[in-house]
ZAMARGU-4260 file (C-alpha; in steps of 0.2 Angstrom, whole numbers, plus 5000, padded with zeros to 4 digits):
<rodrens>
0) 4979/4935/5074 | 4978/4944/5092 | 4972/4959/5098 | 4979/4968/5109 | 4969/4985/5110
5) 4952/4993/5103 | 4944/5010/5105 | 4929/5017/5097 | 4930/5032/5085 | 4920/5048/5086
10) 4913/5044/5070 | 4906/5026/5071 | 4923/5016/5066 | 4930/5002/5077 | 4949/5004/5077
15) 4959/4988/5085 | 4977/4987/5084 | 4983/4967/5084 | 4998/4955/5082 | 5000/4942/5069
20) 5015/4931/5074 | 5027/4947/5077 | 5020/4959/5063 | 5011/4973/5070 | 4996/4978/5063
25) 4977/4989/5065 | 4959/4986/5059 | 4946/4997/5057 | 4928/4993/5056 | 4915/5004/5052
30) 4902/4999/5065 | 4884/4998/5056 | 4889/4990/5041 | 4883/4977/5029 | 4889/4960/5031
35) 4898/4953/5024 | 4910/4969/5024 | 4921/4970/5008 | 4938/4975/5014 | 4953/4987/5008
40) 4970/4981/5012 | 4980/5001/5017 | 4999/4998/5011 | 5009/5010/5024 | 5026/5020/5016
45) 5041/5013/5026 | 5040/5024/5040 | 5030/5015/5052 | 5015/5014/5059 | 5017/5023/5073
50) 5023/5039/5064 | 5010/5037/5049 | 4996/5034/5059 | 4987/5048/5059 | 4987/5047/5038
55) 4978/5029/5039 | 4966/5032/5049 | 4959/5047/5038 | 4960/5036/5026 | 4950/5021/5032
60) 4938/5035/5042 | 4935/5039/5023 | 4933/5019/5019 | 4921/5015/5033 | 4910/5029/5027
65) 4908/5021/5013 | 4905/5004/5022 | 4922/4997/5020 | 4935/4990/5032 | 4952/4992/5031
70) 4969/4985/5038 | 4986/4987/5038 | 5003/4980/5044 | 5019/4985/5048 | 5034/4984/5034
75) 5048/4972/5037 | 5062/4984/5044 | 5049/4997/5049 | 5044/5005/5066 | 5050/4993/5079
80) 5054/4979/5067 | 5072/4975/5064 | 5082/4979/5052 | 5092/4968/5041 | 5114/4972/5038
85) 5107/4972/5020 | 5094/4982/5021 | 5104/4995/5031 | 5117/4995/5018 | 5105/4998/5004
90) 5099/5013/5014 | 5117/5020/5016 | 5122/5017/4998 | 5104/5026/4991 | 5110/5042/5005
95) 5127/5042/4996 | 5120/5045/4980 | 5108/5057/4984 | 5120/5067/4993 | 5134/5065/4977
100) 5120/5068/4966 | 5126/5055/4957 | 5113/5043/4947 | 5102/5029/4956 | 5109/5013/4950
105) 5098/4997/4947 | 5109/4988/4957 | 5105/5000/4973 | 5086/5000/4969 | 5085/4981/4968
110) 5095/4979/4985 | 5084/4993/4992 | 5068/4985/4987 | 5069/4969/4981 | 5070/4962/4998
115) 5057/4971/5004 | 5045/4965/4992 | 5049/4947/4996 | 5047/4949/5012 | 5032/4960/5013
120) 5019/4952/5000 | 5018/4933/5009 | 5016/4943/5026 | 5001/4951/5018 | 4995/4936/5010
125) 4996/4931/5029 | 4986/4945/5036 | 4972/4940/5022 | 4970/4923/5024 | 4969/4931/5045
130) 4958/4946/5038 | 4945/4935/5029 | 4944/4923/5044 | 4936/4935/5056 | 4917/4939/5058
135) 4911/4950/5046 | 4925/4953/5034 | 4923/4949/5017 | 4926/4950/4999 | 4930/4956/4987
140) 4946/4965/4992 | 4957/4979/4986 | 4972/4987/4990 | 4977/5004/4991 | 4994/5014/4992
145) 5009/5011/5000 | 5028/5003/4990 | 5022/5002/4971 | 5031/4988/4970 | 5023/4979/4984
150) 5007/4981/4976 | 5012/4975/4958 | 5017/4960/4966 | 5001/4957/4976 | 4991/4959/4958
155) 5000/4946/4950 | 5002/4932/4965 | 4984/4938/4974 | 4970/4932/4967 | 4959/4938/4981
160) 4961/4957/4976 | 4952/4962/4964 | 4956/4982/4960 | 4970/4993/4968 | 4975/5010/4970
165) 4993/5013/4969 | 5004/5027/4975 | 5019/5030/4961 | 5032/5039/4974 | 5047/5024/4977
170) 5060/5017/4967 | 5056/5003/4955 | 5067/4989/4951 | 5067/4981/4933 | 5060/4964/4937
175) 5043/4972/4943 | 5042/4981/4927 | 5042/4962/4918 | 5028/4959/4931 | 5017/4976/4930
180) 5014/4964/4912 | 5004/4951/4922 | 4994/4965/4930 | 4974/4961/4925 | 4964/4971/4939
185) 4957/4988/4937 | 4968/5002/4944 | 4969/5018/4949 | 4988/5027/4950 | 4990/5042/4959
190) 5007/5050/4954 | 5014/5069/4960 | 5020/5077/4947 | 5035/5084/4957 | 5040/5072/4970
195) 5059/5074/4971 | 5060/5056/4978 | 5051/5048/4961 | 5058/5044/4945 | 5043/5052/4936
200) 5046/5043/4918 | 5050/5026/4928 | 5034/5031/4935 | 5024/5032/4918 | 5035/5017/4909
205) 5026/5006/4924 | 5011/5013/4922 | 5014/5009/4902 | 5018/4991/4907 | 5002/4987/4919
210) 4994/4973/4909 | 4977/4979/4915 | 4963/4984/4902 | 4956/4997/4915 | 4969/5007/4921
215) 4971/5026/4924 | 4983/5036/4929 | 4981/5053/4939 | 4994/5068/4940 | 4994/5080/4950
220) 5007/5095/4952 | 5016/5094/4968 | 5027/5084/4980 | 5027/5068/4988 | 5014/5073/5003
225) 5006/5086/4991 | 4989/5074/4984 | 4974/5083/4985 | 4960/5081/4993 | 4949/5077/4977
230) 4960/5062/4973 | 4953/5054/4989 | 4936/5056/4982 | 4939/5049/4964 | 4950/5034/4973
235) 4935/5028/4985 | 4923/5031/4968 | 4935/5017/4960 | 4933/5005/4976 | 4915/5007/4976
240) 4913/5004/4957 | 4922/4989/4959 | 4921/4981/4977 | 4903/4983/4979
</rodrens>
């Protein structure tokens, strides 16, 4: 792990942007903090870092408040990462359908996000093993937001997070409904009520599927970008119960 800026927030947090092999990627530290410092890994939507930016670091200003760090990387074929032929053509094939308003086929969703989650989950196993190597950073570790599907697949492979929050708003191939199963960690799923880019009842057969004997699920009316305020409350209420 390199890094390659840092700037101190107004608010006491420590923001550094670094490189881990060619992944992008920013950690925020709150400055006065216990040590260790238990740590919340932030999974971005597939729009880079760049452009979502502003999002995260709300998000991990409300973390280090609470004496959390928190990290993120960039998504394979997001930002200034490239993009695969495959990738591309899943893309152009999901578009097509949309704009037929025809139905979203399995095979479309697994080429869409199958790959993705391949890709992504050992690059974050990476960026922990990186994370947890520093001075200060600790455990236990939990995860919060970004592709469902990435972070049903973190559950079940990584042992090293121990609760999560996840964000119901993509397109969820059948397989990781078979994995939800293996889920055992506490978790907290957010899910908008009206986000035309989410299959709500795929949304609630997952939730259905998550193996874990703590889970809730949280609805709210609205859109995609719509989650209230409040849900940010009752999300770090979660963490602290149990990461602390």
């Amino acid at each position: 792990m390199h890094f390659t800026s840092e700037r101190h927030l107004d608010d006491g947090v420590l923001e550094r942007e670094f490189t881990l092999g060619e992944i992008p990627g920013i950690l925020w530290t709150p400055e006065s903090a216990p040590t260790p410092t238990p740590l919340i890994l932030l999974g971005p939507p597939p729009l880079g870092l760049r452009k979502v930016h502003p999002r995260l670091a709300a998000r991990a200003r409300h973390a280090a408040a609470d004496g959390f760090a928190t990290a993120t990387i960039e998504l394979p074929g997001s930002g200034e990462r490239p993009r695969t032929p495959a990738a591309a053509q899943a893309h152009a094939d999901l578009r097509r359908a949309l704009e037929a308003g025809e139905p979203v086929t399995d095979e479309i969703i697994d080429a869409l996000i199958l790959p993705l989650v391949d890709a992504a989950v050992p690059e974050w196993q990476a960026a922990l093993d990186a994370l947890l190597g520093l001075p200060g950073i600790g455990g236990p570790v939990g995860y919060s937001g970004g592709v469902i599907s990435i972070g049903t697949r973190l559950a079940v492979v990584e042992p090293r997070i121990s609760a999560a929050v996840l964000f119901a708003g993509s397109f969820v191939p059948r397989v990781i409904f078979e994995e939800a199963r293996r889920v055992t960690i506490p978790l907290h799923v957010l899910l908008q009520w009206d986000d035309e880019g989410n299959d709500r009842q795929a949304a609630l057969d997952l939730f259905d599927a998550f193996g874990s004997q703590e889970k809730s699920l949280h609805a709210n009316m609205g859109g995609h970008t719509g989650v209230p305020q409040h849900e940010g409350d009752a999300a770090a209420q979660f963490f602290n119960r149990h990461l602390k």
